[in-house]
N, C-alpha and C positions, 0 to 999 in steps of 0.2 A: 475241709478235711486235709490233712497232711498227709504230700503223697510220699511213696516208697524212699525217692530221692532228695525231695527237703528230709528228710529224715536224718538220713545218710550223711547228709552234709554238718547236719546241724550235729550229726555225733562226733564227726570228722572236727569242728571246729572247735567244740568244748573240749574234744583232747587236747588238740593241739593249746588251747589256754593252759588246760591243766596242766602239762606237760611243761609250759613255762614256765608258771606258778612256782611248781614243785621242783624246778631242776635246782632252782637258788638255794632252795632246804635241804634237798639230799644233798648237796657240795656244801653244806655248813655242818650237816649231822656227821658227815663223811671226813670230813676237817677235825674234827670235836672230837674223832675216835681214832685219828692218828698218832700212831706214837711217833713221828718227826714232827717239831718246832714249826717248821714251815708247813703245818698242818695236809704235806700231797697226800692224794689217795693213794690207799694202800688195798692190801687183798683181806677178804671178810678175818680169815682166820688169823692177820695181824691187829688184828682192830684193839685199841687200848681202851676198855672200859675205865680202868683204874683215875684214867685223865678225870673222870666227872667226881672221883673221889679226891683227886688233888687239889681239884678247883672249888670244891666245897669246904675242904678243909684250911685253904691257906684265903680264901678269901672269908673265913666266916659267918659263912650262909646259913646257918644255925638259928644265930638269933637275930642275923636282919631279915631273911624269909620270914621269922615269928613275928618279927613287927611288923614287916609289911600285911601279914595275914591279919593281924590286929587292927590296923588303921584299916586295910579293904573293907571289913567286914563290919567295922563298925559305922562307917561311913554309906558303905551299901545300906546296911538296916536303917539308917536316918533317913537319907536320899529316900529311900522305895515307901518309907512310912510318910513321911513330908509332901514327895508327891505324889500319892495317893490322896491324903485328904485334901494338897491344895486342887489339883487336877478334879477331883468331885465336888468344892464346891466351887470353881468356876466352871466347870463342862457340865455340872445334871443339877446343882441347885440356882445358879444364878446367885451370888452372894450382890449384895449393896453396892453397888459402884467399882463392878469388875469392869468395865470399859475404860476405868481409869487405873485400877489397880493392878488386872492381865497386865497392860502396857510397861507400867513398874516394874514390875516380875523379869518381864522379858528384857527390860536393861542389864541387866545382871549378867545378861549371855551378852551383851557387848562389850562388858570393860575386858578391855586385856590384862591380864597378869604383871604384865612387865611394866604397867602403869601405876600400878599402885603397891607394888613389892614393898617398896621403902619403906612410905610411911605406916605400912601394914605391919612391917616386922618391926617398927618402933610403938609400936604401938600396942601390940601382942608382949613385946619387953619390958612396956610398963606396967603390965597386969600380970608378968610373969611366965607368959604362954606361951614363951621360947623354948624349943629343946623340951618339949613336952609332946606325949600324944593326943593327950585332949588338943591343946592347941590348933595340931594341923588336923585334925577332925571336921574342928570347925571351919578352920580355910576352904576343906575338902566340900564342906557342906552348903559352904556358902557360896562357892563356885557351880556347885552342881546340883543345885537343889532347882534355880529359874529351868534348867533344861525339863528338869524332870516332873515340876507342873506342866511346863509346854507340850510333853509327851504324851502324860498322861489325859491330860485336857481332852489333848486330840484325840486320845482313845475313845474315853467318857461318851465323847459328843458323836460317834459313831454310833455309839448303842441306840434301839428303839426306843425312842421316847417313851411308846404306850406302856412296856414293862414296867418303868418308875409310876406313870400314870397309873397302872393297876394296881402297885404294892400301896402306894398309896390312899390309894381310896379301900385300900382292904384293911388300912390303920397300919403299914410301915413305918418308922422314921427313920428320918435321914442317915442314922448309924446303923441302923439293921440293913438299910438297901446298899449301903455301901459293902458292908462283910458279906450279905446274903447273895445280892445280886451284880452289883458294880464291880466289886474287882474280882469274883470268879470269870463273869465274865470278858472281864480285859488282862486275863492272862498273861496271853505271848503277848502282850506290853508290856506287863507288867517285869516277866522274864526275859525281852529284851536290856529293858533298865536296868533290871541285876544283872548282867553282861557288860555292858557300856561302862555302868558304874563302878565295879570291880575292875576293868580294865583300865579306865582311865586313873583310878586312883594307884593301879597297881605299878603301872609303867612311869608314875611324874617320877619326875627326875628332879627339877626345877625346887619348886617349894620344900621338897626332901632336903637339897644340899642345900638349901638359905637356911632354912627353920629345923632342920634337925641336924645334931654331930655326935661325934664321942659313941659312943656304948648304944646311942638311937638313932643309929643309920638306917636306912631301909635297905632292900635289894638291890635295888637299879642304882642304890650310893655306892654300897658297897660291889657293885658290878664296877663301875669306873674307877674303882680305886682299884681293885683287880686287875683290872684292864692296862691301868697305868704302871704296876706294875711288873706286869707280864706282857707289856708291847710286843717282843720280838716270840713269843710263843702262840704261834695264830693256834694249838690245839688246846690249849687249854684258853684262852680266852672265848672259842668257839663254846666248850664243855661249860665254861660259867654260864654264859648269853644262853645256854638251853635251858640252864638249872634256874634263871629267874624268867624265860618264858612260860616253863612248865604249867605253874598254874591255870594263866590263861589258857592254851592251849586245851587242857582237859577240861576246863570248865566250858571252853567254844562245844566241844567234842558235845559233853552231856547237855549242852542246850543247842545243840545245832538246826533240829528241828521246831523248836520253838522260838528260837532269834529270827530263823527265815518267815516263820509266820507273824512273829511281833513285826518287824521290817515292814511286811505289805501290811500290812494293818495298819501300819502308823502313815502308809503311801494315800492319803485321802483327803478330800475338799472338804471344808468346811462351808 
């Protein structure tokens, strides 16, 4: 049992983190609301809101925020459909020659980006799938789809065997235990993944500027182009950097409780 004073301590030292954490954000939010260039703090009732109306306006965050929420969301519903079914059948069916296949899969999480950028985007320009959003869709998909069988797997293969064993001998199949019993029950994995995957797709930067320009910027493109040209205005480049973290940030908020629980769920031996 935990006595009075570990207690104390351990309340004492989770401030002091959080306290770290958070000082770097309240001096960017506090930056972000200043009406001087050199973003200094200033007193609450100077605070310039108008700065998050400037930085939306002159950077055009209108319709790259619309695209970026286009490509997230389209990419999250592929990822979390993909692996879910591939995750059940190598974690609870056993498919034909996963020992060889799993292994496959999980290459996928080792190529680096930067390896095969080139011929990828020559490659995508002969099929036409440049400067399109199906195109980096699919980039997105095919980056992150090995993680999210890997994820998923691991969920799957937590669950009680005898469950599957019982829906089965009561005449389940394979598609009914999956909807009925498999992914209710793996959840906060499930909602981890749509965390991660939204995140990740939402923040590239990388494959954004290669494979998209013109009129199909995304956020984080048009945040650097912002950027670049508002260098010397640390408050309004501050008020941009919040207006494409936003999303995230609310989306952490409404899944906070079920990311910390997907998290340790996914923390386990196979």
């Amino acid at each position: 049992m935990v006595s009075k004073t570990e207690r104390i301590v351990n309340y004492v030292v989770l401030t002091v983190m959080a306290l770290l954490v958070l000082f770097p954000v309240g001096t960017f939010v506090v930056a972000a609301l200043s009406p001087d260039r050199s973003g200094r703090p200033v007193k609450v009732s100077e605070f310039q809101w108008g700065n998050f109306a400037t930085a939306w306006h002159d950077a055009g965050f209108a319709r790259a925020i619309t695209i970026s929420i286009v490509i997230a969301v389209c990419v999250v519903a592929g990822q979390v459909l993909l692996a879910l079914l591939g995750g059940y059948a190598f974690g609870v069916l056993g498919v034909v020659g996963d020992k060889v296949l799993f292994p496959i899969v999980l290459l996928g999480m080792m190529i680096s980006l930067e390896a095969i950028i080139v011929p990828l985007y020559y490659q995508f320009r002969t099929f036409g799938l440049t400067n399109t959003l199906p195109g980096i869709i699919l980039i997105h998909l095919g980056m992150g789809v090995p993680f999210g069988i890997f994820w998923m797997r691991a969920a799957f293969r937590a669950l009680p065997r005898s469950a599957f064993e019982s829906a089965e001998m009561d005449g389940a199949g394979p598609v009914r235990m999956l909807r009925s019993m498999a992914a209710p029950m793996a959840k906060p994995a499930v909602y981890t993944l749509i965390l991660l995957s939204f995140m990740w797709t939402w923040n590239d930067y990388f494959l954004s500027l290669v494979f998209l320009h013109g009129s199909n910027q995304t956020a984080t493109v048009a945040l650097g182009v912002f950027q670049g040209r508002y260098v010397t205005q640390i408050n309004l480049m501050a008020a941009g950097g919040l207006i494409v973290a936003a999303p995230v940030l609310v989306l952490y908020v409404v899944f906070q409780r079920k990311f910390i629980s997907g998290m340790l769920a996914g923390a386990i031996k196979e």
